[in-house]
N, C-alpha and C positions, 0 to 999 in steps of 0.2 A: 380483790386488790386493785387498787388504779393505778396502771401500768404507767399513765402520766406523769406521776412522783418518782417515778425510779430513777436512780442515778444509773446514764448510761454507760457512764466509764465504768462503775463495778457491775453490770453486767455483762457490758464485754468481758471483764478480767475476768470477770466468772464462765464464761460462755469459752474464752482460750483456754479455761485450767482445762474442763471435759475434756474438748477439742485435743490438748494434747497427753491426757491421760489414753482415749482410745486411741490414738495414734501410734502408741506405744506399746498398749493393750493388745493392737492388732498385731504388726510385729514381733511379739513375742510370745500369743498363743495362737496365730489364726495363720498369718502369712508364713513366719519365721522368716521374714527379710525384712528390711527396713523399706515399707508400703509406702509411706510420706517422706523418706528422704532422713535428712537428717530432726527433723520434726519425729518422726517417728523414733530416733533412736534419745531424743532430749525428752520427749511427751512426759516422762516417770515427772519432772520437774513439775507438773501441772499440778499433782498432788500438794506437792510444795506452796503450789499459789491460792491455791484453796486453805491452806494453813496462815494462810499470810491474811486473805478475805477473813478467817475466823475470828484468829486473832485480834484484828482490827475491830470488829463488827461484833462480837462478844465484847470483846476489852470495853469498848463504849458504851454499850447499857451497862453494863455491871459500874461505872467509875461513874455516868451519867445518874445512875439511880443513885449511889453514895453523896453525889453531890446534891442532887432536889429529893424527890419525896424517899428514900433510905429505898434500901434492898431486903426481900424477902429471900432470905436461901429455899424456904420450902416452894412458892410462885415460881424462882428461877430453874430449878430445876424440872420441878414439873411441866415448865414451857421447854424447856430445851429435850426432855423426854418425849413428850407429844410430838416434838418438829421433828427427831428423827430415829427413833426406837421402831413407831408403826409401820413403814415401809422396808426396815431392818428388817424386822420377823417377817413379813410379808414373802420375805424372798429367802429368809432363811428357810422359813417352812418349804419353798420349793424344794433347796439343796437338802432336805431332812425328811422330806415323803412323795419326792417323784424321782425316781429313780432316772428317769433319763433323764434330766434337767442335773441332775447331780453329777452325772460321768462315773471316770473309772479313779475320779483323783480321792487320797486318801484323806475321814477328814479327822482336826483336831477332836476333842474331846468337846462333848457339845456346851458343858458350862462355860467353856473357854468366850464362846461366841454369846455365847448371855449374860457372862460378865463383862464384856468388849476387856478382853485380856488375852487376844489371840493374837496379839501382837507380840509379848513375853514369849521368848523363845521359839519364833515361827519358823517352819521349815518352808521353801520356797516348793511350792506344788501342793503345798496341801489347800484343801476343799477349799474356796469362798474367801481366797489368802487376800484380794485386795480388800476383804474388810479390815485389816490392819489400820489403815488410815483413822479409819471410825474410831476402831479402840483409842485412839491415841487422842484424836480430839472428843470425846466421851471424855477419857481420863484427863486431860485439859480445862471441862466443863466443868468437871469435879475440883478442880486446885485451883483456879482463880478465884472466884469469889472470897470463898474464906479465909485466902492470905490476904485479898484486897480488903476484906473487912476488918481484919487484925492490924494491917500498918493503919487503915482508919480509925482503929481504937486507940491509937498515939495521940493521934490531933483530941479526940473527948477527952484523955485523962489528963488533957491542961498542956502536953508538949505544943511546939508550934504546928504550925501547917510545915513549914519548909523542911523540919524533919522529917513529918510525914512522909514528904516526896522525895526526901534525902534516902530514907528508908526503901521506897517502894522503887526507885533508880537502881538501888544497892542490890536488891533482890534480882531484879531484871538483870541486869550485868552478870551481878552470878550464876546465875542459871545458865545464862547463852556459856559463859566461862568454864562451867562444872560438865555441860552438853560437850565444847571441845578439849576440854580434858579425857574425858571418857573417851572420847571416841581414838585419841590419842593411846590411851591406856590397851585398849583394844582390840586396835589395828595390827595386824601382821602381815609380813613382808610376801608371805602365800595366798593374801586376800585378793592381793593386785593381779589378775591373771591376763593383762592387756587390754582386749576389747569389752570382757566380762567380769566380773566378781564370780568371786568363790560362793560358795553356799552359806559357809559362815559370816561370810562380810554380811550378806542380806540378812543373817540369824541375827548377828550382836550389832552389828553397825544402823542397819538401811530400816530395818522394824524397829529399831528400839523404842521407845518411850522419851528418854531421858537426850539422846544423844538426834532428835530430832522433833524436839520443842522450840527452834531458833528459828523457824517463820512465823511461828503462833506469835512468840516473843517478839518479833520483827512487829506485826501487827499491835500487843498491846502495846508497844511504843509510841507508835502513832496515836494510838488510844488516850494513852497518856498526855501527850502533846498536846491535842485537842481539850482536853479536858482541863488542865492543870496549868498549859502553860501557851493560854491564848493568844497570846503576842506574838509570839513565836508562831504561832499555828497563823496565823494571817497572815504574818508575813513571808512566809513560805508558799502559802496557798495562792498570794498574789502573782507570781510565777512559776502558775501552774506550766505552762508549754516548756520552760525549765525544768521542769521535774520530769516531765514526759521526755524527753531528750537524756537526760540525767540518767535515768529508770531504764529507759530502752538502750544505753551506752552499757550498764551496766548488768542489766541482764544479756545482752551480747556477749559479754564478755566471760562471765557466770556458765553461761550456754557453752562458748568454745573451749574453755577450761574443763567444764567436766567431758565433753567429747571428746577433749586429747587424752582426760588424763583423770576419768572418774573416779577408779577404786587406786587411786595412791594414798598414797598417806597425805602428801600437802591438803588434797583435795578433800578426806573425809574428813580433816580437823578444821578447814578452813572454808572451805568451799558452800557449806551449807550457812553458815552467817551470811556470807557471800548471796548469797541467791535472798537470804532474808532482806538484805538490803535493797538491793534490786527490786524485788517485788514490793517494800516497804515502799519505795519512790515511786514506784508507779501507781500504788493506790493512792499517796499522795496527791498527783497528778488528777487519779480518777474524782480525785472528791476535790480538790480547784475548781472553781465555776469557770473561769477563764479558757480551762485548756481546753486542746482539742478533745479531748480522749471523754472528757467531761462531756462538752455538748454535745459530740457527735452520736446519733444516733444509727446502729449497724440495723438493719433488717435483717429479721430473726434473730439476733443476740438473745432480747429480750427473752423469747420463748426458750431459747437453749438455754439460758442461767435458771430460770425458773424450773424447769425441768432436771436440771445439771443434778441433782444429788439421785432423783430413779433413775438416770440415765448411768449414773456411775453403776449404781447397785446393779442392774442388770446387764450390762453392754459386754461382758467379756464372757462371760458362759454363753449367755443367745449368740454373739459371734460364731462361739467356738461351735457349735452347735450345728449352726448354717453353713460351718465352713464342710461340712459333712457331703450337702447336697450341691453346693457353687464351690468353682474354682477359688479361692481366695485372694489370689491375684489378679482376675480379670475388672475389668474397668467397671462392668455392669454388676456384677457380683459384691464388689466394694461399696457399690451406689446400693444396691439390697441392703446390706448390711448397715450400713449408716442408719438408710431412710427404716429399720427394723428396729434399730434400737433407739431411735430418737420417738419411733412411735411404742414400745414398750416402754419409756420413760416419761410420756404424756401418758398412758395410760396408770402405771404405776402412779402418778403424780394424781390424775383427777381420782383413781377409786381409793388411793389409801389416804395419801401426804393431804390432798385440801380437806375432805372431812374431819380429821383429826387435828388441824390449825383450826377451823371452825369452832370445833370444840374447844379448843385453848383459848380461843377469843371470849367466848360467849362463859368460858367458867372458871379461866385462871387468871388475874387480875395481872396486868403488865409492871414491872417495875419503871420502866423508863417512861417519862412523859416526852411525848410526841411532838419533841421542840422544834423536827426537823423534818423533810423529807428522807433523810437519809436512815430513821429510823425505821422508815418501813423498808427500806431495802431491807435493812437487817435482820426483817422476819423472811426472807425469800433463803431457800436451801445457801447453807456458804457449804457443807458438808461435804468433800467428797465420796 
């Protein structure tokens, strides 16, 4: 891949989701204190922003292919299998026949994790629990296309195009709407336990499926916009360093809201669209050519996004692991631990992840035509 086309804003955003996923990761299985401050105690939110990259970055081929050469469901998925099933098993097979690598935690049911449905009903501690996320954008991978190409069967049977998008608006809406219903229907007044959630908030609320689809949807939006409604999309993009101001105000605020006040009630019905927004704007931001976030190029970002999806898969078990033989705490012990799991997520990345994109290149035809630099970002891990 020539690292020369990448949009540097979504690999920063991609390079801060990690960045604050192990943050958090450390924290609450290696330190047990908040190691980065309050970075550490917000990090869970990084998962979030990789929802929001997916969204985005899925949403556009799939509506990009609808509008030029048509979409293949069988192509689509088989690329979206290839890009992140092979480094899945890779490390499932660790937690399933190395016994130290697995620990003493207990795990689900193994079809659970082969059908990325270990999200349904998860208990907080069991085996390999941050594959949640996966499950979730798997089952994501699975529902877009095929609604996308059913309100596209509006526009062929002779209705308008504006239906169409009437339609596909409508859908959007409801969704993020039916996510804070639920989560309202849900919520109990014994989930709030101050600094922590209950066990249950994380079972029906924090893992759900349904009740945490409003960053993905935060992203098709974008998607949408782009695609559908270009006018709009330029002139937004022309005040990119606005949006980046806008995005960073708002994820500020998003941040100190769930830090006073995570497991409330305001906050699980409200706060997750909240953070979709936010993060919606700054991807915004990141794909303006104008803005800073755009041009600026971070040294090492690059390699950290590209790496970002085996750096997820493996960083919280290797931690936990190492935190066996180094203090957890200490200043050198934390640099171990970083510089370990950034190099078990380059290595996970070149033996499993590049060979099996290789393969996707060389034998599953892409739907989207390469109108853009930006579409090859969106072959680069968004997965947390």
């Amino acid at each position: 891949m020539n690292r020369s086309s990448r949009v540097h804003g979504l690999d920063t955003l991609r390079a801060l989701a990690i960045m604050l996923v192990f943050a958090n990761h450390y924290m609450s299985f290696v330190s047990h204190q908040p190691t980065f401050g309050w970075f550490s105690e917000i990090g869970w939110a990084g998962v979030d922003l990789f929802f929001a990259l997916s969204g985005y970055l899925i949403g556009n081929q799939v509506f990009s292919a609808l509008r030029g050469p048509g979409l293949s469901l069988p192509n689509f998925y088989a690329r979206r299998l290839l890009r992140t099933v092979p480094a899945y098993l890779a490390v499932l097979a660790l937690y399933a026949y190395w016994p130290y690598w697995a620990g003493n935690s207990p795990h689900a049911p193994w079809w659970k994790y082969l059908t990325f449905t270990l999200n349904i009903n998860l208990k907080p501690g069991t085996l390999f629990s941050h594959a949640w996320s996966l499950c979730v954008e798997e089952q994501f991978y699975l529902l877009l296309p095929p609604i996308a190409l059913a309100i596209a069967a509006v526009t062929r049977a002779g209705s308008s195009r504006a239906l169409a998008l009437a339609l596909g608006w409508a859908a959007l809406v409801s969704a993020i709407a039916a996510g804070m219903w639920l989560r309202d229907g849900w919520w109990q007044p014994a989930m709030d336990l101050g600094e922590r959630g209950s066990r249950s908030y994380y079972t029906l609320i924090y893992y759900s499926t349904l009740s945490r689809f409003d960053e993905l949807l935060a992203g098709v939006a974008l998607a949408m916009l782009r695609n559908f409604h270009p006018t709009l999309w330029q002139r937004l993009t022309r005040h990119g360093n606005w949006m980046l101001a806008a995005g960073s105000a708002l994820t500020a605020l998003a941040f100190w809201l769930f830090l006073e006040h995570h497991f409330s009630w305001g906050m699980s019905v409200f706060g997750y669209p909240l953070l979709g927004v936010a993060f919606a704007t700054l991807l915004l931001a990141a794909l303006s050519e104008g803005s800073l976030l755009h041009r600026t190029r971070i040294p090492g970002m690059g390699a950290i996004a590209l790496w970002s999806y085996s750096i997820y898969l493996t960083h919280k078990q290797l931690c936990v692991l190492l935190a066996d033989h180094w203090e957890p705490v200490d200043l050198d012990s934390i640099a171990i631990m970083i510089a370990a799991s950034i190099f078990a997520g380059w290595l996970l990345y070149f033996a499993v992840e590049a060979p099996f994109m290789s393969l996707r290149e060389r034998f599953i035809p892409n739907n989207l035509k390469r109108r853009s630099n930006e579409a090859t970002v969106g072959s680069v891990p968004v997965t947390p």
